[in-house]
C-alpha positions as CSV (number, residue, x, y, z in Angstrom):
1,X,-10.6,-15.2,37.9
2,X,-7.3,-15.3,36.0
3,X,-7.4,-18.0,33.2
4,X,-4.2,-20.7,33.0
5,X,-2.9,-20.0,29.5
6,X,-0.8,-22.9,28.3
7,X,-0.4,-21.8,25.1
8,X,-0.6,-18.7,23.4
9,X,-0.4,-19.7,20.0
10,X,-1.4,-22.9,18.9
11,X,-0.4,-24.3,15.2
12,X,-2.2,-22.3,12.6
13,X,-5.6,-23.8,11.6
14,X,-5.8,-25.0,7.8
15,X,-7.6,-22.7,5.6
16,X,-7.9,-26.0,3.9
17,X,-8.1,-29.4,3.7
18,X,-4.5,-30.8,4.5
19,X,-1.8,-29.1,2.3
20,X,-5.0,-28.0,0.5
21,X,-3.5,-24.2,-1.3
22,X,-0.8,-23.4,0.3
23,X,1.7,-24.5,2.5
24,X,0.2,-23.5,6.6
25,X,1.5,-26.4,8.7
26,X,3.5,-23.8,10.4
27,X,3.9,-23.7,14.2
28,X,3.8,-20.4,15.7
29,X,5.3,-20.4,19.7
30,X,5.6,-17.4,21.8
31,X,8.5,-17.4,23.9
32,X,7.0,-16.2,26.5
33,X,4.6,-18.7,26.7
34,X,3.9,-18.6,30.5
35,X,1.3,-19.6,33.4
36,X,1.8,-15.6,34.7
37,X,0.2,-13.6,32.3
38,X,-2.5,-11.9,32.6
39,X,-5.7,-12.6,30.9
40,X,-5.1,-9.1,28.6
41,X,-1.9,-10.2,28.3
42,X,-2.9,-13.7,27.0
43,X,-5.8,-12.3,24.8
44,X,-2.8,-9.8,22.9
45,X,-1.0,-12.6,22.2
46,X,-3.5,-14.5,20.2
47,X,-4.3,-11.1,18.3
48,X,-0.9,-10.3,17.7
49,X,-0.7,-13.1,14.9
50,X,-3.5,-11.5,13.4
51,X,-1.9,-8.8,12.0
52,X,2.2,-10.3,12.1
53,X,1.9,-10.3,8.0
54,X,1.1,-7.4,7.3
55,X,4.4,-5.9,6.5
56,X,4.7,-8.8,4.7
57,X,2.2,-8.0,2.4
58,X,2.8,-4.6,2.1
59,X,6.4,-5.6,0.6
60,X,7.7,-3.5,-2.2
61,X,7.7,-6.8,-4.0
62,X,4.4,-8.0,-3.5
63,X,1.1,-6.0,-2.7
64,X,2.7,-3.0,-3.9
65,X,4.2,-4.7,-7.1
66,X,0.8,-5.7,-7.9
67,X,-1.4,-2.8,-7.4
68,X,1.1,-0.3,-8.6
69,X,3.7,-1.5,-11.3
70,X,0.8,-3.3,-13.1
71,X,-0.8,0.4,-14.2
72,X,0.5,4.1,-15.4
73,X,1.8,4.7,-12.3
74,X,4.7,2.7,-11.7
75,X,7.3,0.5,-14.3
76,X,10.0,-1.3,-13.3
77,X,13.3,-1.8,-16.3
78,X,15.8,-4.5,-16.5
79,X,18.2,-1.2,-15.1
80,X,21.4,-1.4,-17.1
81,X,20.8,-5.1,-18.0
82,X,22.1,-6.2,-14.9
83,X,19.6,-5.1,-11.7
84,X,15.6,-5.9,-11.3
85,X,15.5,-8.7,-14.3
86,X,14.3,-11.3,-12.1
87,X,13.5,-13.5,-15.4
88,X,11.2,-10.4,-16.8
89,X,8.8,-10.8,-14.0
90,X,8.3,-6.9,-13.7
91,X,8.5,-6.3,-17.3
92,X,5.6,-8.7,-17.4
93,X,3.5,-7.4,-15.3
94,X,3.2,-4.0,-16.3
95,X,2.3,-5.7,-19.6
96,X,-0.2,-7.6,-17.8
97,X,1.4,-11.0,-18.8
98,X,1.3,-12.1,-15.5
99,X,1.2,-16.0,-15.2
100,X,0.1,-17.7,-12.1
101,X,3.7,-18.6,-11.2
102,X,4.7,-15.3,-10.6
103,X,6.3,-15.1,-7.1
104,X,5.0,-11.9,-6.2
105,X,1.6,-13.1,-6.7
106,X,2.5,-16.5,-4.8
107,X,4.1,-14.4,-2.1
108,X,1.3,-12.2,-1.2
109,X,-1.5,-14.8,-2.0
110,X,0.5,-17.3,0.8
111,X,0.9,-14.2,2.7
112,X,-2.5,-13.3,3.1
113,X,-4.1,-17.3,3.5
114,X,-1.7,-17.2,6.3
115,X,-3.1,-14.1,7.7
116,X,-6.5,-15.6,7.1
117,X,-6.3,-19.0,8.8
118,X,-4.5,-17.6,11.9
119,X,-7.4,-14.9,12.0
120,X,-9.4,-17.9,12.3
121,X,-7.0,-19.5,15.0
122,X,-7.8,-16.3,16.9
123,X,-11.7,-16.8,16.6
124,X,-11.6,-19.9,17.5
125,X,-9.9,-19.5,20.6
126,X,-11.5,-16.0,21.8
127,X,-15.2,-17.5,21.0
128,X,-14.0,-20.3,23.7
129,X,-12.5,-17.4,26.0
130,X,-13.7,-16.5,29.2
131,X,-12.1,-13.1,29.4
132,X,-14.3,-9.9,29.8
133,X,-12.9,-8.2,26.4
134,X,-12.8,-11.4,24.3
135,X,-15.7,-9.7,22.6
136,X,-14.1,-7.0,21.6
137,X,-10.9,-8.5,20.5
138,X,-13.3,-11.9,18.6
139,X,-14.7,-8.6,16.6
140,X,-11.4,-7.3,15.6
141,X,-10.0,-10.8,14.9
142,X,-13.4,-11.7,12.7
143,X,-12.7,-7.7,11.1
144,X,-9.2,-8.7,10.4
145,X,-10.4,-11.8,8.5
146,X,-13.1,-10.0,6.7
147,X,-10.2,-7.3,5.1
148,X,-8.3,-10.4,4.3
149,X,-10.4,-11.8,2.3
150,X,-11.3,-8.0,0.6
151,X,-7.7,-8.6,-0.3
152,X,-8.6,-12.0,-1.9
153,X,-11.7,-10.7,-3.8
154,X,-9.5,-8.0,-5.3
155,X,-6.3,-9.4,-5.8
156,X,-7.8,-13.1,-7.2
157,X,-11.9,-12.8,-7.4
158,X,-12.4,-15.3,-4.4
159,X,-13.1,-15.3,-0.9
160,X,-13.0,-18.0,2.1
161,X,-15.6,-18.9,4.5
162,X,-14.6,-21.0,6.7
163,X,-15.6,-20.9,11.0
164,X,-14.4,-24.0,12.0
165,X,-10.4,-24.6,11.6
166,X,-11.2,-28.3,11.4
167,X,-13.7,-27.8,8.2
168,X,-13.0,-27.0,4.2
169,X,-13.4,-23.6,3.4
170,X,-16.0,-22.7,1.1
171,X,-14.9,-20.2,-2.2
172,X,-17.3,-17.4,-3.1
173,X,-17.0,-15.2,-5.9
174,X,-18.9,-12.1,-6.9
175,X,-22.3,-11.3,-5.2
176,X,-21.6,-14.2,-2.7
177,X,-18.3,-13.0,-1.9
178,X,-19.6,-8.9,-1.5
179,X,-21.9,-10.1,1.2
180,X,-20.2,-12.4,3.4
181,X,-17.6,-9.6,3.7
182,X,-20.2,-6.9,4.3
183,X,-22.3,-8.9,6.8
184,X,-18.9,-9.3,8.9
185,X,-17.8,-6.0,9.0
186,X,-21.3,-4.6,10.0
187,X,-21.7,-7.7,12.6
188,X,-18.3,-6.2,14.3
189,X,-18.8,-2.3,13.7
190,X,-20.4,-1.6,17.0
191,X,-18.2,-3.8,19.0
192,X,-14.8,-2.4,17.5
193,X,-13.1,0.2,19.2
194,X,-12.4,4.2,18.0
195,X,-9.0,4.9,16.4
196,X,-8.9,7.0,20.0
197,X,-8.4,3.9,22.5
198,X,-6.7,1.9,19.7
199,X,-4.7,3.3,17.2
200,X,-4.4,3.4,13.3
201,X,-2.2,0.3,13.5
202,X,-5.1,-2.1,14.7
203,X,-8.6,-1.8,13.4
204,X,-11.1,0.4,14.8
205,X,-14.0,2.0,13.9
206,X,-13.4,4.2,11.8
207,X,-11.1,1.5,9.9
208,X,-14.5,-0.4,9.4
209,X,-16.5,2.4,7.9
210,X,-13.4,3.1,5.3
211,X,-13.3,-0.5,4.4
212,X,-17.6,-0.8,4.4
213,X,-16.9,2.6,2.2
214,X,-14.4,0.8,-0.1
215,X,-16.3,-2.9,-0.7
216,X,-19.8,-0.5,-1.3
217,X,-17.4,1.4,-4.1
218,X,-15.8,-1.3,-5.6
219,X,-18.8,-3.7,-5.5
220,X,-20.1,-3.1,-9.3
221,X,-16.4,-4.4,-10.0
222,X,-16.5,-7.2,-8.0
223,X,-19.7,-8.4,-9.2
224,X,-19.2,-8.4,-12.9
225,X,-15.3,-8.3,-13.0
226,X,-14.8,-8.8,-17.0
227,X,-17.9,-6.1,-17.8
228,X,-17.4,-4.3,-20.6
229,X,-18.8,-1.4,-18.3
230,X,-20.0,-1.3,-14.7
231,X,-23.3,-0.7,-12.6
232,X,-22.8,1.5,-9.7
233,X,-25.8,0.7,-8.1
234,X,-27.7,3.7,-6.1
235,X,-27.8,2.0,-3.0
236,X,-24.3,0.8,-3.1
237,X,-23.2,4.6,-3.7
238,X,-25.6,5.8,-0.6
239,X,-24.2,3.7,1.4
240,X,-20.4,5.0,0.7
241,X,-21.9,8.2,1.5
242,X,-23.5,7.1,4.8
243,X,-20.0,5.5,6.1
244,X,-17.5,8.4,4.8
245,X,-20.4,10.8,6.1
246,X,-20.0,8.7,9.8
247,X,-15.7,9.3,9.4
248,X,-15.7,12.8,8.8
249,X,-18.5,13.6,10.9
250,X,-16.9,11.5,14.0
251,X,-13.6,13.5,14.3
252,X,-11.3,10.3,14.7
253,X,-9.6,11.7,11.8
254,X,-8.1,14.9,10.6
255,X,-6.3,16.0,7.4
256,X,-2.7,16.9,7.9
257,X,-1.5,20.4,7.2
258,X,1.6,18.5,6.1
259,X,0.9,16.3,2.9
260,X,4.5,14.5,3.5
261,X,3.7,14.0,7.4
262,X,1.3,11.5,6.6
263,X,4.6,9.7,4.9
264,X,6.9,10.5,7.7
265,X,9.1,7.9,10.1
266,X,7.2,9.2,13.0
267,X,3.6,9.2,11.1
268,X,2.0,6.4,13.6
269,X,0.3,9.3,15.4
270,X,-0.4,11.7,12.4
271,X,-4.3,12.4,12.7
272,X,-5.1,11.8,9.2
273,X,-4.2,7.7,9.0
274,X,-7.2,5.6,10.1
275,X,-5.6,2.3,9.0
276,X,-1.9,1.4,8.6
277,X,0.3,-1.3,8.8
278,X,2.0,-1.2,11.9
279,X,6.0,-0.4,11.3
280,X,7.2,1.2,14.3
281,X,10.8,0.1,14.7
282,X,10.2,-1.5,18.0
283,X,7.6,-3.8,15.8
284,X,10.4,-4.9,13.3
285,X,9.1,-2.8,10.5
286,X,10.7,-2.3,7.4
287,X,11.4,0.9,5.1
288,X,11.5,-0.9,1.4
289,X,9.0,1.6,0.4
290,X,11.1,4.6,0.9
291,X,14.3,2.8,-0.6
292,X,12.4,0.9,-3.5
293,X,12.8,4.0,-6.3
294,X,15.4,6.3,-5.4
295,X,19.2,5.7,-6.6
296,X,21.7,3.5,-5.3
297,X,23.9,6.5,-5.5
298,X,21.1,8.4,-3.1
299,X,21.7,8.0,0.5
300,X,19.5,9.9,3.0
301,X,21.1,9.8,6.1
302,X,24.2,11.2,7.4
303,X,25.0,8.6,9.8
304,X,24.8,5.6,7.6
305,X,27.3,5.3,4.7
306,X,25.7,2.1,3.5
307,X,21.7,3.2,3.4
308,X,20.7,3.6,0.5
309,X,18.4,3.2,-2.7
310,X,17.9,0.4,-5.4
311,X,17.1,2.1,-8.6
312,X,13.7,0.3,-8.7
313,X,10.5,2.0,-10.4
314,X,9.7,5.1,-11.7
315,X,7.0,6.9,-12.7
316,X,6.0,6.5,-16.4
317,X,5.9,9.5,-18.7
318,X,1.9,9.2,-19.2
319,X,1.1,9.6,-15.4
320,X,3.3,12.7,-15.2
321,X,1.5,14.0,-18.1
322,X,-1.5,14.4,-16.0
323,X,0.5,16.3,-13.7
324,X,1.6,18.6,-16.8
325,X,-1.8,18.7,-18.3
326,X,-3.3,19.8,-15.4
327,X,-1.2,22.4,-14.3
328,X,-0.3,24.0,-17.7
329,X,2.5,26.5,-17.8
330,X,3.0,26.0,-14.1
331,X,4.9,23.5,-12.7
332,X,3.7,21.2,-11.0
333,X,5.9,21.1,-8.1
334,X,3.7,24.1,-7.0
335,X,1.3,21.3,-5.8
336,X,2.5,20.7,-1.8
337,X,1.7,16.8,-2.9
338,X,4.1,16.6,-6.0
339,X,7.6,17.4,-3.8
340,X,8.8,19.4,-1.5
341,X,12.2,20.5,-1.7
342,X,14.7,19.9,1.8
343,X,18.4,20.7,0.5
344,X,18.7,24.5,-0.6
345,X,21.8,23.2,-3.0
346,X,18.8,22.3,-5.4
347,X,17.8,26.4,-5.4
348,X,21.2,27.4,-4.6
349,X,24.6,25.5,-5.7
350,X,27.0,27.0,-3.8
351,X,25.1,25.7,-0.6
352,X,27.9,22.6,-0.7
353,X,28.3,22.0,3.5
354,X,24.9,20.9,5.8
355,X,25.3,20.2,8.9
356,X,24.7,16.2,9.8
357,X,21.7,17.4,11.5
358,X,20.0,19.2,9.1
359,X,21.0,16.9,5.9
360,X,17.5,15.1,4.4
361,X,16.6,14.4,0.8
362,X,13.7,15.5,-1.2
363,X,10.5,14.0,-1.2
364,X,7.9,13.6,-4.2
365,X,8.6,13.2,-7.7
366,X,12.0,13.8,-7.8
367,X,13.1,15.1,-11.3
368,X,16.8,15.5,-13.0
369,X,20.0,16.5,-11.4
370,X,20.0,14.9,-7.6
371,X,22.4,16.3,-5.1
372,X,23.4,14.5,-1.9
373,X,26.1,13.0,0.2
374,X,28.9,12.0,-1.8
375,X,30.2,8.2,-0.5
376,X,33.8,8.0,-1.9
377,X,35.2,4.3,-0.7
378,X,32.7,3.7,1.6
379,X,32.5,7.1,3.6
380,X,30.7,10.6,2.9
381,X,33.6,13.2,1.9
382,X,33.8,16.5,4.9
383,X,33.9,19.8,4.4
384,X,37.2,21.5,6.5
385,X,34.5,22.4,8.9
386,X,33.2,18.8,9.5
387,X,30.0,19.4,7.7
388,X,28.9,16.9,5.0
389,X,29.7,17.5,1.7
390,X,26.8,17.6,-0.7
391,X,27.0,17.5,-4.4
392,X,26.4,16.7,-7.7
393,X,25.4,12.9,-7.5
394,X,26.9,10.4,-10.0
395,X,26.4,6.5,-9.8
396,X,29.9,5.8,-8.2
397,X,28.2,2.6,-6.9
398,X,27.8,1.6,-10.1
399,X,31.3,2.4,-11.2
400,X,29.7,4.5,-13.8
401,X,31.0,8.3,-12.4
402,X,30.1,9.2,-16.1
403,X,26.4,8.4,-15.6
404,X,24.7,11.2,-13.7
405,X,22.0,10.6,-11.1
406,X,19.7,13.0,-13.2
407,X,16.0,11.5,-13.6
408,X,14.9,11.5,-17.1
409,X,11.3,11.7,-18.2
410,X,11.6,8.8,-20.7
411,X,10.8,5.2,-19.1
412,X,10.6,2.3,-21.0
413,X,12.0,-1.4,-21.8
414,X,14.4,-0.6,-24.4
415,X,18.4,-0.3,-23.3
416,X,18.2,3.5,-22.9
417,X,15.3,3.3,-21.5
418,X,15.8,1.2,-18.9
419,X,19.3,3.0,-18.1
420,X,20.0,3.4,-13.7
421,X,18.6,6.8,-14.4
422,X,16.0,6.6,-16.1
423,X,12.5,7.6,-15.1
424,X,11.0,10.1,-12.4
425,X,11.3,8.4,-9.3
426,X,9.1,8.7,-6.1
427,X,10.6,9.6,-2.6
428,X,6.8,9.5,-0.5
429,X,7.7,7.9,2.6
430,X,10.5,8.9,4.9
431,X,13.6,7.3,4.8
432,X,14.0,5.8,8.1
433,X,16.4,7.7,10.2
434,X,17.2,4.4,12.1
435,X,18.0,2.2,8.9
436,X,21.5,1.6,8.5
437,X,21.2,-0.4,5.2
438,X,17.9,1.2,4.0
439,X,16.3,-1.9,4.2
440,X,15.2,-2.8,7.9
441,X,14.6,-1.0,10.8
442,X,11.6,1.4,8.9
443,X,9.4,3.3,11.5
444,X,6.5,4.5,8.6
445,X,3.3,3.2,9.0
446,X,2.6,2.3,5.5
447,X,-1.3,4.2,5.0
448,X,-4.1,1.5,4.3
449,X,-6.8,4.1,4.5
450,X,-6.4,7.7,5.4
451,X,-8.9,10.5,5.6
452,X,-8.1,12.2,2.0
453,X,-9.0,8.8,0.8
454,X,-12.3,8.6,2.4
455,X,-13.5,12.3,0.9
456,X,-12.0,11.2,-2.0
457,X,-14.7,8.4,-2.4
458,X,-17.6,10.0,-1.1
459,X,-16.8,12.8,-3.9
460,X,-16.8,9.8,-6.5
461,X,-20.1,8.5,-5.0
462,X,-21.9,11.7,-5.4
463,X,-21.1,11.6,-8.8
464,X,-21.8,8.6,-9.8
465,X,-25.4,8.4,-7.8
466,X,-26.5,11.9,-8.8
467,X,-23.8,13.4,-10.8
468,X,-23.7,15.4,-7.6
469,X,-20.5,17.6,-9.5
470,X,-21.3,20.4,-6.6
471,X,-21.0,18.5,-3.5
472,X,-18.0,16.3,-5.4
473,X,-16.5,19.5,-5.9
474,X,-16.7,20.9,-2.1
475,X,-15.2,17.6,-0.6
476,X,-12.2,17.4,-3.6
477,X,-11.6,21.4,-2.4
478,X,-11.5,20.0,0.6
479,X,-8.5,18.0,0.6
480,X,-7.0,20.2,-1.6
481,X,-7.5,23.2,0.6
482,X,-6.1,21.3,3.9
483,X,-2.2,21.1,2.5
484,X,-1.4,24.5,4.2
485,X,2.0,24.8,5.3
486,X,2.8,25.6,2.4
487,X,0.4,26.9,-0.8
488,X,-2.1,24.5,-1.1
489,X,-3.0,23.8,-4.9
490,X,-5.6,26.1,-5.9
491,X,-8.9,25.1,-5.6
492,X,-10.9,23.6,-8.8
493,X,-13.5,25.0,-10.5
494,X,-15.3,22.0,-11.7
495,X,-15.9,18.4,-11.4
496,X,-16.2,15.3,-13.2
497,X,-15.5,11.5,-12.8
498,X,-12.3,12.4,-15.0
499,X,-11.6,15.2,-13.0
500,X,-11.9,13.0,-10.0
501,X,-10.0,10.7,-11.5
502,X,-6.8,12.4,-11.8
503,X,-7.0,14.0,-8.5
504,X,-6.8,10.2,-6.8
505,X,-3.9,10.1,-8.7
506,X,-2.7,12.9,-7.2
507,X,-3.5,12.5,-4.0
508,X,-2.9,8.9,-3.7
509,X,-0.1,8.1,-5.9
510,X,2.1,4.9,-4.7
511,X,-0.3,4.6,-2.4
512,X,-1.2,1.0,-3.7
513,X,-4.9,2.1,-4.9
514,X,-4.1,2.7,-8.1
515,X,-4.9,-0.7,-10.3
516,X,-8.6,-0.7,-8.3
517,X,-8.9,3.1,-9.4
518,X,-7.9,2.1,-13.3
519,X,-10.3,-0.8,-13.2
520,X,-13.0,0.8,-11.8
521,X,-12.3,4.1,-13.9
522,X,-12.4,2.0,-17.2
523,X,-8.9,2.7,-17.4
524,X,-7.3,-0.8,-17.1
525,X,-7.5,-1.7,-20.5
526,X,-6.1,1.3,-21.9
527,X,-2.4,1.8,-23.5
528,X,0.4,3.3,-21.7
529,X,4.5,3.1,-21.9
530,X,5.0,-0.8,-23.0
531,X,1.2,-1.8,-22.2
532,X,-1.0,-2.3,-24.5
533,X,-3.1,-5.9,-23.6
534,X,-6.6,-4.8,-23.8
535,X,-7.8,-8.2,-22.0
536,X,-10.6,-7.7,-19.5
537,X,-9.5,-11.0,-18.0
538,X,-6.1,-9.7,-16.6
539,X,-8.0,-7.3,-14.0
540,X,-7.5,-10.1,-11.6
541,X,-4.3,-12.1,-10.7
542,X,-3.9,-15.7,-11.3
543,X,-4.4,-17.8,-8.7
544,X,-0.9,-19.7,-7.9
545,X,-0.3,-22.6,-9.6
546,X,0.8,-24.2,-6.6
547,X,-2.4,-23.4,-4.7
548,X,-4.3,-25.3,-7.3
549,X,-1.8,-28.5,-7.1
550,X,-2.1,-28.5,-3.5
551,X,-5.6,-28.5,-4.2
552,X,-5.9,-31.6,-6.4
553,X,-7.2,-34.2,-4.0
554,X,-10.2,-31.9,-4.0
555,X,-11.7,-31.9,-7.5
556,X,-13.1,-29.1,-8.6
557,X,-12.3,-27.4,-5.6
558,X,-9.9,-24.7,-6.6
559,X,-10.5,-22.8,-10.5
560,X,-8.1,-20.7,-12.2
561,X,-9.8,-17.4,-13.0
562,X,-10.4,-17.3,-17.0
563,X,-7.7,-16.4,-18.8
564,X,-4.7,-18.0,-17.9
């Protein structure tokens, strides 16, 4: 029997008390909202919430900002003293003089209570649901709250429990907080469905075992946050080998031929994602992560004279190094991962004219001289043939033709370091060929957990159980050996956490892994281009002022973590 649905959405439960945190008295109507649908129909629409942040989230300016610009990976200049100040915001963070008014870590801690309390909107209702799948889809909602609130624990030490919208919700920390999250994921892993019938964009299976794999490998962090060293417990590293063993041995996931597929506009049905965010055009997504580093004086598609970049972070000089170090004499762009090369002007400079068609831009670590489209009073200059025009960049935008868009090494806060050109930059997702300003329209999935990522930890649980450097060794190969078409990176010889180390890195950079991987790798409190705060007490975020005010007529109730 068809169920009457009056309303698909009902007002987001508090996470909280009233006002309690953060601001959630928001209304969410479909417009759809309609007697006809069917059951299915009804039951998508109280998911869909679920996941609606998650682009959010994923912002350049938020969840990225904070797991990538605060380490060796990513720094983000006042460029040219006029672009990306944003009252020193950036420039603190990467010092880890973060303080809890920060509005990236506002925005993403309101972001994901948000996500959180309308996960809990959706178990609420499904638990009251008569529909045949409301089991399935009260599993994915309770899954969805359970990553959430890994989100929390890493992000801000905390976790929510909270089942009843009506109710406080309770804050664990620590121990109390690893197993609430691990006893919901493994309450929903059987009920969930395979990536197969679902997709990388919702959560699946396979998206449970990753994220069982990841809590299990970060759980000696989590539990004693400001050690001066950490206690990867046997079991805990048995039991990332038991979940990455289930992945790799279930086939819902394949490693791509094609490292930069995984990054591509289209990369919703590439066979190595097992989680993403969502951001097929049709979905609203956007494409801030391919814009966020290149040039303003880059622009990647033929048909749009006004999408381009923002000049926003590069890499730093120390986490090329370890491309250097590893790789010798060679350079490293013979690694498939580090860039691959689309224009031939870069090889060949008399190659001036490309057809519309066949014009892209580089993707990697993009190094020196660019060449591109060349956007003379607001259109790309023609060759007498009609083909675009490609060329020695300058930053015209800037009305700096003197400046060329040539990538230096050097990175840093002072004025020339912090010139529009300054710094490596990263070009690892697609540039949306549906963007007409570079900013919306993005089709990427932006990768939550792929399957390099899942060898990658088993490899690092073998070592630290056993010192397992053999069986590390064959999964690392592994990846390494998959990147075929072109020469994959030679195969290593040996293994060590270090070793391991540096290959995330290499595999995973701006991939938003990278402050977990330094904390866990005792390499948070280390020095690197304009960081050198040693405090153990800055491996987690403040929680937002604001959340604690709105928690005041609950004393007690909400504690800034130590240190700020």
């Amino acid at each position: 029997m068809r169920k009457k649905i009056t309303t698909i959405l009902t007002a987001a439960g508090m996470l909280l008390l009233s006002n309690a945190c953060t601001d959630l008295n928001e209304q969410v109507l479909d417009e759809t909202l309609s007697a006809n649908l069917t059951e299915q129909e009804a039951a998508n629409g109280l998911l869909a919430p679920v996941y609606a942040l998650l682009p959010e989230i994923f912002m350049h300016t938020r969840y990225f900002a904070l797991q990538e610009i605060s380490t060796d990976e990513a720094i983000l200049p006042y460029r040219g003293g006029t672009d990306w100040g944003d009252n020193g915001i950036y420039l603190a963070l990467h010092r880890h003089n973060t303080t809890s008014t920060d509005p990236n870590v506002n925005a993403t801690w309101n972001n994901v209570v948000q996500s959180l309390s309308r996960s809990i909107t959706a178990i609420t209702s499904f638990k009251s649901s008569t529909y045949p799948g409301a089991a399935q889809y009260l599993a994915e909602a309770r899954g969805m709250r359970a990553y959430y609130n890994m989100i929390m624990l890493d992000l801000y030490g905390i976790a929510f429990i909270k089942e009843d919208p009506g109710t406080t919700s309770t804050i664990v920390r620590g121990e109390e907080a690893i197993k609430y999250i691990e006893s919901e994921l493994l309450a929903i892993e059987p009920l969930v469905q395979p990536k197969s019938v679902v997709g990388p964009g919702r959560l699946n299976q396979a998206a449970v075992w990753g994220l069982l794999s990841r809590l299990y490998l970060n759980a000696a962090v989590y539990r004693n946050i400001y050690g001066a060293s950490f206690t990867f417990a046997s079991a805990d590293m048995d039991k990332v080998i038991q979940y990455t063993d289930k992945i790799i041995a279930s086939g819902q996931a394949k490693l791509s031929a094609d490292y930069f597929s995984i990054f591509n506009d289209n990369n919703h049905s590439n066979d190595e994602l097992i989680f993403a965010v969502d951001q097929r055009a049709e979905l609203n997504g956007h494409n801030r992560m391919a814009y966020f580093s290149i040039s303003g004086d880059q622009f990647p598609l033929a048909e749009f004279p006004a999408a381009n970049g923002t000049d926003g972070p590069g890499i730093t000089s120390d986490f090329y190094k370890t491309w250097t170090d590893a790789y010798g004499t060679v350079d490293p762009k013979a690694d498939p991962r580090f860039y691959q090369e689309n224009m031939s002007v870069y090889s060949n400079k008399a190659d001036t004219c490309i057809n519309d068609a066949d014009y892209k831009i580089n993707r990697g670590i993009l190094r020196d001289q660019q060449y591109g489209a060349i956007r003379v009073n607001g259109a790309f200059l023609r060759c007498p043939d009609g083909k675009l025009k490609v060329g020695r960049l300058t930053y015209l935008t800037r009305n700096r033709a003197d400046l060329p868009v040539s990538f230096s090494q050097n990175i840093d806060f002072t004025t020339a370091g912090s010139n529009y050109n300054s710094g490596y930059r990263v070009s690892k997702y697609e540039f949306s060929k549906k963007s007409n300003t570079g900013r919306n329209r993005g089709d990427a999935d932006i990768v939550i957990l792929r399957l390099a990522d899942i060898y990658l930890m088993r490899a690092e649980a073998k070592l630290r159980k056993s010192n397992d450097a053999a069986g590390a060794l064959a999964d690392v190969n592994a990846v390494r050996a998959a990147r075929t078409k072109t020469t994959p990176p030679p195969a290593l010889t040996n293994m060590s956490l270090d070793i391991l180390y540096r290959e995330r890195g290499f595999e995973l950079y701006w991939e938003m892994v990278r402050r977990p991987d330094m904390i866990r790798f005792g390499k948070y409190e280390g020095t690197w281009t304009e960081k050198t705060n040693s405090d153990v007490k800055k491996r987690i975020f403040p929680i937002p002022q604001n959340a604690i005010d709105g928690a005041s007529n609950l004393p007690g109730y909400m504690q800034q973590n130590d240190g700020y």
